[in-house]
GUZA-843549 format. One record per residue (C-alpha): residue number from 1; residue in one letter; x, y, z. Coordinates in steps of 0.001 Angstrom, whole numbers, m for minus. Each point is the difference from the previous one (the first is absolute). Last residue first. Layout:
N
{num = NUM, residu = A, u = X, v = Y, w = Z}
...
//
This chain:
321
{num = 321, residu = X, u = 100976, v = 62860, w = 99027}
{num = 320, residu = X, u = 3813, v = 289, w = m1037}
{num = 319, residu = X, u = m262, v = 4111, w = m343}
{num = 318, residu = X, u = 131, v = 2262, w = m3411}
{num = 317, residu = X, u = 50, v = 3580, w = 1263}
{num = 316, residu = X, u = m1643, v = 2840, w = m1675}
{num = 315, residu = X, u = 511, v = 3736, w = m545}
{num = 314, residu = X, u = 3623, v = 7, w = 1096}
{num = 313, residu = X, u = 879, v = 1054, w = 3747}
{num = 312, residu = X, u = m2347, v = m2621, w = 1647}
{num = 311, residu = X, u = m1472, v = m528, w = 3354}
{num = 310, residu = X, u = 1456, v = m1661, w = 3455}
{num = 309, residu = X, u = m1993, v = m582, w = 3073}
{num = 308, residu = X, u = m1957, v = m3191, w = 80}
{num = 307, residu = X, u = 1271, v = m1035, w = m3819}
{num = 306, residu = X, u = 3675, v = m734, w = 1878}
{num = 305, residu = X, u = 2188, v = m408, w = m2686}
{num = 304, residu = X, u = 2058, v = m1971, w = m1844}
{num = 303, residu = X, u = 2654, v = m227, w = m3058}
{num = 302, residu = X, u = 748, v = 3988, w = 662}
{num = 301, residu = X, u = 3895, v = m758, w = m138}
{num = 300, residu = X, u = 460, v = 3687, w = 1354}
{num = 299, residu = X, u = m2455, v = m1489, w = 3017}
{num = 298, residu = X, u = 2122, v = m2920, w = 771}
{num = 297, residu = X, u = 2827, v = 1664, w = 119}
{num = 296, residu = X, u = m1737, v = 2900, w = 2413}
{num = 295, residu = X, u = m891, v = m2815, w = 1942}
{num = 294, residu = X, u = m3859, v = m1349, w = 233}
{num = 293, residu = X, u = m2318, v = 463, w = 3077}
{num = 292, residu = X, u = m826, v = 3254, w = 1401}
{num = 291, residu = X, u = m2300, v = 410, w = m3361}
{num = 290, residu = X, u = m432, v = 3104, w = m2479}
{num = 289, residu = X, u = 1424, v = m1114, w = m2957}
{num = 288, residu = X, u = m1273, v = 1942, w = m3301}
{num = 287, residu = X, u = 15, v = m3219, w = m2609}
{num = 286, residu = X, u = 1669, v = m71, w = m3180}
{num = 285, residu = X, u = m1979, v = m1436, w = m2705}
{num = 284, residu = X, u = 73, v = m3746, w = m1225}
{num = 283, residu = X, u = m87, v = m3761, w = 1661}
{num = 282, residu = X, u = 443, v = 1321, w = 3667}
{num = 281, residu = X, u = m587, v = m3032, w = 2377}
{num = 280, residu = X, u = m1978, v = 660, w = 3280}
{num = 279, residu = X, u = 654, v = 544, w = 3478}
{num = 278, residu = X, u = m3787, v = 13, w = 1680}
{num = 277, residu = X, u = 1719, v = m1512, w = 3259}
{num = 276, residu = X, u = 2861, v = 2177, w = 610}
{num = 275, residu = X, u = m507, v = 877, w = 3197}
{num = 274, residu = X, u = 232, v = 3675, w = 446}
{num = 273, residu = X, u = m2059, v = 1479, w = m2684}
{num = 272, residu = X, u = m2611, v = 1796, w = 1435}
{num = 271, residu = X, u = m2486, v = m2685, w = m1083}
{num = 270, residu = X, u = 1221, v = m2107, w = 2928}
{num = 269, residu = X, u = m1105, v = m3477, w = m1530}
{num = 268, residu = X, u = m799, v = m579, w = m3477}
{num = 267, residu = X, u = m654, v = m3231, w = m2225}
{num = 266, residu = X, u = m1734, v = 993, w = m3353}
{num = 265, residu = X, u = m3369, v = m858, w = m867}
{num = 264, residu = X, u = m1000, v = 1845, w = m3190}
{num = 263, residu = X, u = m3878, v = 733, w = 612}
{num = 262, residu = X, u = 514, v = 2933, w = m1979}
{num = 261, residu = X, u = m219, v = 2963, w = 2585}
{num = 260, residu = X, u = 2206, v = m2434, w = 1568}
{num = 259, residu = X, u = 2753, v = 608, w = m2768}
{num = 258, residu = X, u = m952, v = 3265, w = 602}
{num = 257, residu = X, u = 822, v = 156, w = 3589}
{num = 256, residu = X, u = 3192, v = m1574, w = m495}
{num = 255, residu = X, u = 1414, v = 2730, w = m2049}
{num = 254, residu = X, u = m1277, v = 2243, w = 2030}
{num = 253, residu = X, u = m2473, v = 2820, w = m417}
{num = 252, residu = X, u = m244, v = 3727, w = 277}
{num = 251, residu = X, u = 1620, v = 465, w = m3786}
{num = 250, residu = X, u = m2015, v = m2722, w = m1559}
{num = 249, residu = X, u = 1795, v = m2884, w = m1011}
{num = 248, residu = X, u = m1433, v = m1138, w = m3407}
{num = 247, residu = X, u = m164, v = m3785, w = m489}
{num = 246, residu = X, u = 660, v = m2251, w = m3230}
{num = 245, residu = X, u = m409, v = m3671, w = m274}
{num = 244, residu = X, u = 2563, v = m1969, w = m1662}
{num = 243, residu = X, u = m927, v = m3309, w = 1891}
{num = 242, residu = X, u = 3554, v = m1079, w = 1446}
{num = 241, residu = X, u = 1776, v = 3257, w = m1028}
{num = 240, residu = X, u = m2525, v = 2216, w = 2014}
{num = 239, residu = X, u = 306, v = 3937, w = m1291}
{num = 238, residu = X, u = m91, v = 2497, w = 2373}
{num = 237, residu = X, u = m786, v = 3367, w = m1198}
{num = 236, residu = X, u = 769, v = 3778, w = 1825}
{num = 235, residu = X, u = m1364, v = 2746, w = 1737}
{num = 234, residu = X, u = 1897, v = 2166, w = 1723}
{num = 233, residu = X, u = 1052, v = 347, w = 4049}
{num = 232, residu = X, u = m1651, v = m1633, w = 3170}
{num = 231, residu = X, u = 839, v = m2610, w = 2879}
{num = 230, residu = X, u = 2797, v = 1471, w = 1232}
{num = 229, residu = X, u = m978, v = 3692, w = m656}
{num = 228, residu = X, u = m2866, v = m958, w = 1974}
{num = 227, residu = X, u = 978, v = m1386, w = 3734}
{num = 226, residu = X, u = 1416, v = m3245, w = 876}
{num = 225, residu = X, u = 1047, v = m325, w = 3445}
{num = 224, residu = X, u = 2998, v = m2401, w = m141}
{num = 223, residu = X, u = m89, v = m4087, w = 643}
{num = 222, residu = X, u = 2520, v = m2985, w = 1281}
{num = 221, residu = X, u = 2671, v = 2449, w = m838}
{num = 220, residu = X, u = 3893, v = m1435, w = m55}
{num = 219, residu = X, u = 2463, v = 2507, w = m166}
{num = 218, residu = X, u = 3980, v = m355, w = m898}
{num = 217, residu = X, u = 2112, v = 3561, w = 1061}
{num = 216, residu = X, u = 3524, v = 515, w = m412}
{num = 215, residu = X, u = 2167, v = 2096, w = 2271}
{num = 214, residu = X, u = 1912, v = 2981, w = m1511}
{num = 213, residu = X, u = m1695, v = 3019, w = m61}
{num = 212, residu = X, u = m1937, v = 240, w = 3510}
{num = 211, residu = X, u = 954, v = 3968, w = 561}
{num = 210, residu = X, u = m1190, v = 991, w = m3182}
{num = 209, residu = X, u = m3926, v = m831, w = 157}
{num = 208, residu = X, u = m817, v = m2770, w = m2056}
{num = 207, residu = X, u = 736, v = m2897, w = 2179}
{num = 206, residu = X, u = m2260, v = 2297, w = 2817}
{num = 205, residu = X, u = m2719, v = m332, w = m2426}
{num = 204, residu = X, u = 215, v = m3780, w = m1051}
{num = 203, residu = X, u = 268, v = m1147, w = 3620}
{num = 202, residu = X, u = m3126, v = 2123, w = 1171}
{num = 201, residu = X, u = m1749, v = m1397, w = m3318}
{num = 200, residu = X, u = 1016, v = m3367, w = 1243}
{num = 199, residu = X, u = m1340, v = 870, w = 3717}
{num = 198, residu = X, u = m3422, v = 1433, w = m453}
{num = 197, residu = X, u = m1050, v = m2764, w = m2751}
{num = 196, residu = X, u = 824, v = m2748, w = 2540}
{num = 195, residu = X, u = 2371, v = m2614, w = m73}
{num = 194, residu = X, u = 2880, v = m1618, w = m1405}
{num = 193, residu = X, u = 3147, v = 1357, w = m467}
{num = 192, residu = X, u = 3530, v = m446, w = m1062}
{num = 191, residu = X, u = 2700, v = 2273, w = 377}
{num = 190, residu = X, u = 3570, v = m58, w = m1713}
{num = 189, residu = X, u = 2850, v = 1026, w = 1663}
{num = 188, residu = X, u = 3607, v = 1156, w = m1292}
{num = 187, residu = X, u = m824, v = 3855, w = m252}
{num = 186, residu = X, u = m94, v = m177, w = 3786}
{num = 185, residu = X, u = m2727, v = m120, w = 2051}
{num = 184, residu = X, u = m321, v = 2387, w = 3708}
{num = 183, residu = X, u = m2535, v = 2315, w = m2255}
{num = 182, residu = X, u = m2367, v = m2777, w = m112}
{num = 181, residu = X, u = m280, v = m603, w = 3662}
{num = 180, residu = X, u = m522, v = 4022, w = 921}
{num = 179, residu = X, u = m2655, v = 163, w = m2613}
{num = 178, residu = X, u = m1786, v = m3071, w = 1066}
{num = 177, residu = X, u = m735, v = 1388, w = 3507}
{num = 176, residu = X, u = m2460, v = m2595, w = 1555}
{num = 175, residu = X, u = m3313, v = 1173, w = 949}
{num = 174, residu = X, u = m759, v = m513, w = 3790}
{num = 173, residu = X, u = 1560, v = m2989, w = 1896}
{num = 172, residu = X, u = m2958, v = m2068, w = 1493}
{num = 171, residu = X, u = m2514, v = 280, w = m2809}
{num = 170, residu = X, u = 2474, v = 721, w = m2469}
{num = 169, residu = X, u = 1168, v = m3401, w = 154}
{num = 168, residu = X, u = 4253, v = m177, w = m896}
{num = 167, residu = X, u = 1676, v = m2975, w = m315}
{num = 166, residu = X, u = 3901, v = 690, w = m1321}
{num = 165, residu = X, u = 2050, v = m3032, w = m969}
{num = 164, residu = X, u = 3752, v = m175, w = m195}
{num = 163, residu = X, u = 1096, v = m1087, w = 3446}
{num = 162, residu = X, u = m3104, v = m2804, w = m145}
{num = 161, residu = X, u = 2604, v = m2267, w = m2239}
{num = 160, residu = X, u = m1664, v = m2659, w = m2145}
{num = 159, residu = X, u = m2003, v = m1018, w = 3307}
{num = 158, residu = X, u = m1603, v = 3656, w = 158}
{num = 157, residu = X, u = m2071, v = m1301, w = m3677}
{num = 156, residu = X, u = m1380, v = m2956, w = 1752}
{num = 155, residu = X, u = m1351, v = 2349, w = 2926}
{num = 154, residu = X, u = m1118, v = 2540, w = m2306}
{num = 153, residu = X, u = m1866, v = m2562, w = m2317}
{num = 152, residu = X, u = m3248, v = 2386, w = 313}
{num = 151, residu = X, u = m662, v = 3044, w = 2095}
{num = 150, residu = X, u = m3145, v = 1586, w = 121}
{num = 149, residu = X, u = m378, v = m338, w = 3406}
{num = 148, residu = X, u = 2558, v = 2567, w = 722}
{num = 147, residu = X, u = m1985, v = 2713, w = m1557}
{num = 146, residu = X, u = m106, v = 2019, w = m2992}
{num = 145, residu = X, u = 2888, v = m2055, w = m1777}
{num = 144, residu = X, u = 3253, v = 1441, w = m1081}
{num = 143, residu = X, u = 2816, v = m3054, w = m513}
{num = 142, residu = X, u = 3865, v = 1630, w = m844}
{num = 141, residu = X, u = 2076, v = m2810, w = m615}
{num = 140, residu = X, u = 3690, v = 517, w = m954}
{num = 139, residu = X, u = 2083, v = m1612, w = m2363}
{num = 138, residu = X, u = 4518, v = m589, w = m714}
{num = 137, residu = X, u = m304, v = m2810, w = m1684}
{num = 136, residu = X, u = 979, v = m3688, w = 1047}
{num = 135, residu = X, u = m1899, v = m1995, w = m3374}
{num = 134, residu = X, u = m1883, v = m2042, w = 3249}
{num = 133, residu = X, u = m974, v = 3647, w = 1897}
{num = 132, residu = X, u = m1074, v = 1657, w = m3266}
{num = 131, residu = X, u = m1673, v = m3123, w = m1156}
{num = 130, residu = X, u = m1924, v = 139, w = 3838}
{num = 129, residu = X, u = m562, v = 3315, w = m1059}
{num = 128, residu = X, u = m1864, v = m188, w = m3198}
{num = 127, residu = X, u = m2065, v = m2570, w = 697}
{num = 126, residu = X, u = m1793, v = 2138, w = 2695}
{num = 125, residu = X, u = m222, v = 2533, w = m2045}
{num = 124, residu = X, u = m2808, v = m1474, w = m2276}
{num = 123, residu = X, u = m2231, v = m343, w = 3421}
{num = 122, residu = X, u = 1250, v = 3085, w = 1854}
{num = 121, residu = X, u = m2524, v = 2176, w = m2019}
{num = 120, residu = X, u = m2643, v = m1449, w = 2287}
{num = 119, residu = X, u = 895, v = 2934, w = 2109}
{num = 118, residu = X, u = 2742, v = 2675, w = m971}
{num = 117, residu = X, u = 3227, v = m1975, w = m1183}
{num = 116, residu = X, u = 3168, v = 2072, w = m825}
{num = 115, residu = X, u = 3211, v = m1715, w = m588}
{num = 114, residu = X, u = 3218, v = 1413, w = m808}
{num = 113, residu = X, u = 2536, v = m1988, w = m1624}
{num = 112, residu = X, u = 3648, v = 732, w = m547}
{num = 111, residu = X, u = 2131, v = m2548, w = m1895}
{num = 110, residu = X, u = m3293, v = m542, w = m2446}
{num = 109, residu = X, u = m1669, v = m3202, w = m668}
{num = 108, residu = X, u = m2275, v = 1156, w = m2598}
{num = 107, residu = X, u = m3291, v = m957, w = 1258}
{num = 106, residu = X, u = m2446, v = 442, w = m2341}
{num = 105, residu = X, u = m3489, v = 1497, w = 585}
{num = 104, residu = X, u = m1826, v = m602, w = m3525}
{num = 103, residu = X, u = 426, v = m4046, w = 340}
{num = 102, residu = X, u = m2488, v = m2571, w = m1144}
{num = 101, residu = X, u = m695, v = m3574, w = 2086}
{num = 100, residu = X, u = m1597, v = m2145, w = m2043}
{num = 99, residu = X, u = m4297, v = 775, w = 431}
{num = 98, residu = X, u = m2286, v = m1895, w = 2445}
{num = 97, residu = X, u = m2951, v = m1467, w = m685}
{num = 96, residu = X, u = m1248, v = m1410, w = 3630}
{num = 95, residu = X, u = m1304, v = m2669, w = 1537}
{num = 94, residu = X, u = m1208, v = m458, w = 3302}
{num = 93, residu = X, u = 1370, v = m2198, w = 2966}
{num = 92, residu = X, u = m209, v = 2508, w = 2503}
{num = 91, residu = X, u = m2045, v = 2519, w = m250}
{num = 90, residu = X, u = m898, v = 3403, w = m2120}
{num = 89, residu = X, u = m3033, v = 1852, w = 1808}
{num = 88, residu = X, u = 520, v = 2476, w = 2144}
{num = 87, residu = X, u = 3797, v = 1010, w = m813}
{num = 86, residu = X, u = 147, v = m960, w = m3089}
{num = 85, residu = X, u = m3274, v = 970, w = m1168}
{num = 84, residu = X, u = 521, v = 3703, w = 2022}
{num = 83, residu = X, u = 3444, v = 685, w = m1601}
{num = 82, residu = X, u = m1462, v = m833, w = m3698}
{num = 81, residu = X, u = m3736, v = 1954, w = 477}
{num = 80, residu = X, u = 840, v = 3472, w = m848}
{num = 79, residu = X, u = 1497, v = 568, w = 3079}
{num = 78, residu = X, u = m321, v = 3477, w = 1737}
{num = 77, residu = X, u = 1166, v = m1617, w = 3308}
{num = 76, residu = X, u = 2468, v = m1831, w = m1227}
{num = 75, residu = X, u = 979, v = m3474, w = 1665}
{num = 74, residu = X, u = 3060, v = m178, w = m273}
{num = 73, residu = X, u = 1617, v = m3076, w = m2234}
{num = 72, residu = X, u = 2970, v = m1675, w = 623}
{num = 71, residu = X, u = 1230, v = m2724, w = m2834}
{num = 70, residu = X, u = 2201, v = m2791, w = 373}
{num = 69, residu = X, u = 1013, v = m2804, w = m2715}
{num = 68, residu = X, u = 362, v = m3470, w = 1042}
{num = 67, residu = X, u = 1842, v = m3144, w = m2282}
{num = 66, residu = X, u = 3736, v = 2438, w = m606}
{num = 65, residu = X, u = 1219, v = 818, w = 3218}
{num = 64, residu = X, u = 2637, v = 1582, w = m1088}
{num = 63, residu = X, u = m1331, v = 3330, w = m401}
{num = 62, residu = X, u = m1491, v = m151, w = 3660}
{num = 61, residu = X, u = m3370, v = 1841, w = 518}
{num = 60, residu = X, u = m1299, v = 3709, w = m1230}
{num = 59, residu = X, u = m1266, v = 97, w = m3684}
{num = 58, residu = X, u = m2059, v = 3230, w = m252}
{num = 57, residu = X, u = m3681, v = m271, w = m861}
{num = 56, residu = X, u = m1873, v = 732, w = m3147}
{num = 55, residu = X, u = m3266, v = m418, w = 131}
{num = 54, residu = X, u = m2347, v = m1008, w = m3246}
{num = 53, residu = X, u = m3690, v = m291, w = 1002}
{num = 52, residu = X, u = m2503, v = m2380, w = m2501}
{num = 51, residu = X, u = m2681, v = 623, w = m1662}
{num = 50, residu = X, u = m4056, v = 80, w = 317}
{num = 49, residu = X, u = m583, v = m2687, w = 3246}
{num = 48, residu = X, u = 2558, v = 2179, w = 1789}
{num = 47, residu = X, u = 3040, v = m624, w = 2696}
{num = 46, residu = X, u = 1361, v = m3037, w = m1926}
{num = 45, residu = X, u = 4021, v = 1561, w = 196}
{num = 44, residu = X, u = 1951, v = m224, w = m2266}
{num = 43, residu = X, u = 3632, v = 590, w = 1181}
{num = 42, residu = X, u = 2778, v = 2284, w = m1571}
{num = 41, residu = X, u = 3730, v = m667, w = 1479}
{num = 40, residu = X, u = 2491, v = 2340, w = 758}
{num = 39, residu = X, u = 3384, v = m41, w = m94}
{num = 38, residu = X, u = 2478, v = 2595, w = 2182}
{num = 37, residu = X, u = 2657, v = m2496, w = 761}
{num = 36, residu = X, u = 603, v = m2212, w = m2606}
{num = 35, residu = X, u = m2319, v = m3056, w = m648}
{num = 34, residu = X, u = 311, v = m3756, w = m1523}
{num = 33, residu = X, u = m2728, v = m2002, w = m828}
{num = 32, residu = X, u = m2062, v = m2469, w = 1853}
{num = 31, residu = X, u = 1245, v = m3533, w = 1014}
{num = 30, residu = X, u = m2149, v = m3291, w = m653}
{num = 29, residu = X, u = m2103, v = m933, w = 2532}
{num = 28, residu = X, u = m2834, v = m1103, w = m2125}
{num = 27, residu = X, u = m2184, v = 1996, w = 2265}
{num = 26, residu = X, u = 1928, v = 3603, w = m575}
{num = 25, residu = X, u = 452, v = 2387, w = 2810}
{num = 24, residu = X, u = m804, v = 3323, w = 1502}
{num = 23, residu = X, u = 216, v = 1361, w = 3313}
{num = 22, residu = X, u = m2093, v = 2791, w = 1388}
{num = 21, residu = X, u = 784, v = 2705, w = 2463}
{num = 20, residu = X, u = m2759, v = 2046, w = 1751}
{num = 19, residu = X, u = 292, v = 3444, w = 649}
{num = 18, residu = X, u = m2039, v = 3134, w = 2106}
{num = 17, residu = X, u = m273, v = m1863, w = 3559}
{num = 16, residu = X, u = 3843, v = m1180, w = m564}
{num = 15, residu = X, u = 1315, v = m3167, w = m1870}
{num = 14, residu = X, u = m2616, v = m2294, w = 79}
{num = 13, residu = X, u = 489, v = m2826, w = m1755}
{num = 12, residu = X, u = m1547, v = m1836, w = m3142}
{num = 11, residu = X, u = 1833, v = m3436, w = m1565}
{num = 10, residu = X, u = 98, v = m2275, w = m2924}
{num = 9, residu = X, u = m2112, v = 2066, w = m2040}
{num = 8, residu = X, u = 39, v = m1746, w = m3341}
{num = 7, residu = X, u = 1491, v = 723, w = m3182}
{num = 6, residu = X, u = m1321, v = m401, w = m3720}
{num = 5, residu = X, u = 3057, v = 1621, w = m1531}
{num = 4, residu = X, u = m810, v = 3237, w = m2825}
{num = 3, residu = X, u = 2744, v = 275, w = m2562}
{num = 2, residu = X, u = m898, v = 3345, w = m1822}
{num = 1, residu = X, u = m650, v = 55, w = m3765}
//
């Protein structure tokens, strides 16, 4: 079962029109666990009278500072009610569940690093190049934001070494030519990104074209447009270990959809299968994977899955529910 801390909001800034930042602590003062660059942590937020939100938000702040965590959230204009509570209504002083830190973006520490933040992606990025900078490696910044007041942490980020960062708002300096910066990399580099849908499928199509073999690429997606081969295939059965109830899985539903079909309560987040919050235990059966979210080791081990997304190969999966 996941570790959930009772923390409290120790602290709420503004960072930019779009972005407040929010620092977390624990009242006992006792210190909080450990993180690597490119964690997340899941909070629960009390933004309905009938359940709960989960949120999953980027760790941001000092590593070693180990009593506060930091968190930046923008406020998103299509919220579905997380970005908009924290932003409007969240304070000072409150308490909130928060998750251990979990890491499906890690930083590997690599010689040659190539950064590429666009927007609020900058927040698990961050950490990543100030350890770049401290380990001495050879990194580059590239920060894409839509306009100049969408900038976050730049100024902190130009005192590691403002030679090797590259700000670019489109609103002042047009689109930026990402084709002509990733053909300049070497087969030595490996990219990480953070950001929009456009740009990470931009990154993943010109790595696949010929002329960008070499480089390495590492994505983090905070969500994806979900359409209906995604969400759809054949039917199948779910059995529940913990009360040995049976479920068919129609062919245009999710997994997760007819568990609540049920009345199975079952934490879930993104439902596109970005954040990893419906992750369940795989008892039996060998699960069709379909997330953004789990390695291809961890996949070929098949011990979890994301019931949001994923289906099932064999006629019935046995889950830890």
């Amino acid at each position: 079962m996941q570790q959930i801390l009772q923390t409290r909001v120790l602290k709420k800034t503004r960072l930019s029109e779009r972005v407040v930042g929010v620092t977390l602590g624990l009242d006992n003062g006792t210190a909080l666990p450990a993180w690597e660059p490119g964690a997340h942590i899941e909070l629960e937020l009390a933004a309905s009278q009938i359940e709960p939100l989960y949120r999953q938000y980027s760790l941001c702040g000092q590593q070693d500072n180990t009593h506060e965590w930091q968190i930046a959230v923008l406020k998103d204009e299509a919220s579905r009610g997380g970005s908009v509570f924290i932003h409007d209504v969240l304070q000072e002083g409150d308490v909130v569940p928060v998750s251990i830190p979990k890491n499906h973006f890690p930083f590997a520490a690599n010689k040659k690093c190539f950064f590429i933040a666009g927007g609020i992606g900058i927040t698990p990025i961050m950490p990543m190049v100030k350890a770049a900078a401290a380990a001495g490696l050879d990194w580059q910044l590239l920060y894409l934001a839509r306009n100049t007041a969408d900038f976050i942490f730049l100024e902190d980020l130009r005192q590691l070494d403002g030679s090797r960062i590259k700000a670019h708002a489109s609103d002042l300096d047009g689109q930026f030519d990402l084709q002509k910066t990733l053909l300049a990399l070497d087969g030595q580099t490996t990219v990480y990104s953070c950001g929009p849908q456009g740009l990470l499928n931009a990154l993943e199509q010109y790595q696949d074209e010929q002329t960008y073999i070499g480089w390495k690429l590492v994505l983090e997606r905070f969500a994806i447009e979900a359409d209906a081969s995604t969400l759809t295939g054949n039917s199948f059965t779910v059995t529940l270990q913990k009360s040995g109830k049976t479920i068919t899985v129609a062919s245009d539903e999710t997994i997760l959809s007819a568990l609540k079909r049920e009345g199975i309560k079952v934490k879930c987040s993104c439902q596109n299968g970005t954040c990893g919050t419906c992750e369940t235990v795989v008892i039996s059966g060998l699960p069709e994977h379909r997330d953004f979210v789990l390695s291809e080791e961890e996949r070929e081990l098949n011990e979890t899955m994301m019931i949001c997304v994923s289906r099932a190969k064999s006629a019935e999966l046995v889950l830890d529910l």
